[in-house]
N, C-alpha and C positions, 0 to 999 in steps of 0.2 A: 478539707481539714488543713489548716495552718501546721507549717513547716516547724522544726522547732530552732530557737533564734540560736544564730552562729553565736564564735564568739566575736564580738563587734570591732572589738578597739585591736588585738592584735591583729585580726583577719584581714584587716580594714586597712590597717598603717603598711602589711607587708605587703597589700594588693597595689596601694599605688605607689610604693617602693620600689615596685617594679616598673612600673607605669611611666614615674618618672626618671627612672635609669637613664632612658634612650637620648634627654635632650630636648627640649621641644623649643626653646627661646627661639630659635632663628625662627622658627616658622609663626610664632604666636604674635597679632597684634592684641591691644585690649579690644573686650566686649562694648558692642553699644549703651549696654545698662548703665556702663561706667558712666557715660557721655548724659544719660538722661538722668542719675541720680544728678546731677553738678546741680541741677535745677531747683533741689530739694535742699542741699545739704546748705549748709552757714556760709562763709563768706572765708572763713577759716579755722582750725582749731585739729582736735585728736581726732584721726580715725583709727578706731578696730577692721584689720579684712580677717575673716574669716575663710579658712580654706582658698587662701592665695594661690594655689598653684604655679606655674611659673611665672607670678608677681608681675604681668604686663597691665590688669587694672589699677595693682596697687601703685605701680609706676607711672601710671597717666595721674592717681590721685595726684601723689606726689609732686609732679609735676602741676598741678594746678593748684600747688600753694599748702596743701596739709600736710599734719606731722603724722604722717603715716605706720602704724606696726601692722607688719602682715605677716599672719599665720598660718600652719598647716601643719597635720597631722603627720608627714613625709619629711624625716629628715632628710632623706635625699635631695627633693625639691628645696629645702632650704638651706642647704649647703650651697647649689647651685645658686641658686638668689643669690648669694650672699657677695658669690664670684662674680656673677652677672650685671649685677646696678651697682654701678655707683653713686646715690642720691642721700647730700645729708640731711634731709627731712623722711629717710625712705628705712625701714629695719624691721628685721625679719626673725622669727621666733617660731618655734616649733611648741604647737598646741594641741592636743585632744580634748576638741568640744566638747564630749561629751561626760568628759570629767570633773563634776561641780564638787565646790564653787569654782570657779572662773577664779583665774589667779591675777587679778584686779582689783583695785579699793571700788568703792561705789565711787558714781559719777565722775567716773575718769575718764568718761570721753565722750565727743560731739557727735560722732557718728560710726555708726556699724554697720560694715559694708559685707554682703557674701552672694559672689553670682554662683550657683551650684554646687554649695556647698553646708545647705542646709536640711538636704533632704535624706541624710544617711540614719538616721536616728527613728529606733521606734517612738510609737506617741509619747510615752509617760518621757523618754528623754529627748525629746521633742520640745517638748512644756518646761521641762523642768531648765534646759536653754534660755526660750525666750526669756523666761524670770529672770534667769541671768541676765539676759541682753538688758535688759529693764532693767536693772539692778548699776549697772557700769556706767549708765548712757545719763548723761545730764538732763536736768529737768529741761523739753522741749527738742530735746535730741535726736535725732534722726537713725532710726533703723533702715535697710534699703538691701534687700534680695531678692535672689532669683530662685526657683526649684522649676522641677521639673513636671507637669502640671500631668493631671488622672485624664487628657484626651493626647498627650505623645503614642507615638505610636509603639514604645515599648513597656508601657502600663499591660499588667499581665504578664510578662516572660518571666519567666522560672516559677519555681517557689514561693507561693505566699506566707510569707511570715508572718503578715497579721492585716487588717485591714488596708488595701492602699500601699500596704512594703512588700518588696518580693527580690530573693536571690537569685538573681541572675547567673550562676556560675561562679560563685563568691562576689561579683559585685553589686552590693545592695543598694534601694532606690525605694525613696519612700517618696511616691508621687502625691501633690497638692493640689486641693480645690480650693477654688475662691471662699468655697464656707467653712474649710477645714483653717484657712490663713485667719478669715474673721472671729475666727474660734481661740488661736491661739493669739490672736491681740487684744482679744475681747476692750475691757473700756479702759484698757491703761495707754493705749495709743489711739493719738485720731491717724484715722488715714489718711494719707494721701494722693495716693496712686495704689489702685490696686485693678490688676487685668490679667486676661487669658490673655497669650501669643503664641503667633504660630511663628517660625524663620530657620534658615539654613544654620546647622551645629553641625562641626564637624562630617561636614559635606554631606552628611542627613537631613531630614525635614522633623522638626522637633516641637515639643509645646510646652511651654512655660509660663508658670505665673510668676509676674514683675508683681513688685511690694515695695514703696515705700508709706513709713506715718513716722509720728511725731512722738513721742515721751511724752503725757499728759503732765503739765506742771501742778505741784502738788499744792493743794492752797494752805 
């Protein structure tokens, strides 16, 4: 029997509130992902990161030429940011995803970036997301994340909330399968890159599904 669902948004913001207290820039480089989306996205333009954390992918974006706004749900973490980079193509705003609409015009931006930080949301706010993403992202625009895939090896711990979600101790994890990703793009994105991985996180053995596709341009 499914658990019955926290409550998400405050639960959520004070979990990694705490999480981010401690500090963590010295010790963070960016993610590989950052390194493989470069491959997909334009040549230059807006990105959205979603659930930045301590903003070292949004920093290498940055650094490679975009006008970068990176968000997260933690004001802590973005206060920190704020201290931390100095980059004037680099800014930082504090977001809860899961709060539609997205506080954005349509087609405001070339690409939307989120390494782990798409997987916190039940299904229906799950979907109700990507529309958004769909929604911001120019015709032909690039979406590009990471979650945390249904063969990690902490799929199952705690409480199941509902298919695929589960509370771990207050922190929830709503793990991704490659049919559940082609489900929520269905035909408004082409793909292009989509895989299971397995590799070392946070000195664990971990599994993730990479996503990048395209914004179907509308004829």
């Amino acid at each position: 029997m499914s658990a019955e669902m926290p409550n998400l948004n405050a639960d959520q913001e004070h979990l990694w509130d705490r999480k981010h207290s401690k500090g963590e820039h010295a010790r963070r480089g960016h993610n590989p992902f950052a390194e493989k989306v470069r491959d997909y996205f334009p040549e230059e333009g807006k990105v959205l990161d979603i659930g930045c954390g301590v903003g070292m992918d949004a920093s290498y974006l940055a650094q490679s030429g975009y006008d970068v706004l990176a968000t997260d749900i933690s004001s802590e973490v973005i206060t920190q940011n704020e201290v931390y980079f100095r980059q004037e193509n680099l800014n930082f705003a504090k977001l809860d995803a899961s709060q539609h609409p997205l506080p954005f015009e349509d087609n405001a931006f070339d690409a939307v970036y989120s390494h782990l930080a798409l997987h916190y949301y039940d299904d229906e706010t799950t979907h109700a997301l990507f529309a958004e993403i769909h929604r911001i992202l120019k015709d032909g625009g690039i979406v590009a994340f990471a979650c945390k895939s249904v063969d990690d090896p902490n799929y199952g711990v705690g409480d199941e909330i509902e298919k695929d979600m589960f509370n771990a101790k207050g922190h929830l994890r709503h793990f991704f399968s490659i049919d559940y990703v082609k489900e929520l793009l269905q035909d408004k994105f082409v793909i292009e890159l989509l895989e299971d991985r397995q590799e070392e996180y946070n000195d664990t053995r971990s599994a993730f599904v990479w996503c990048v596709a395209k914004k179907r341009t509308e004829q």
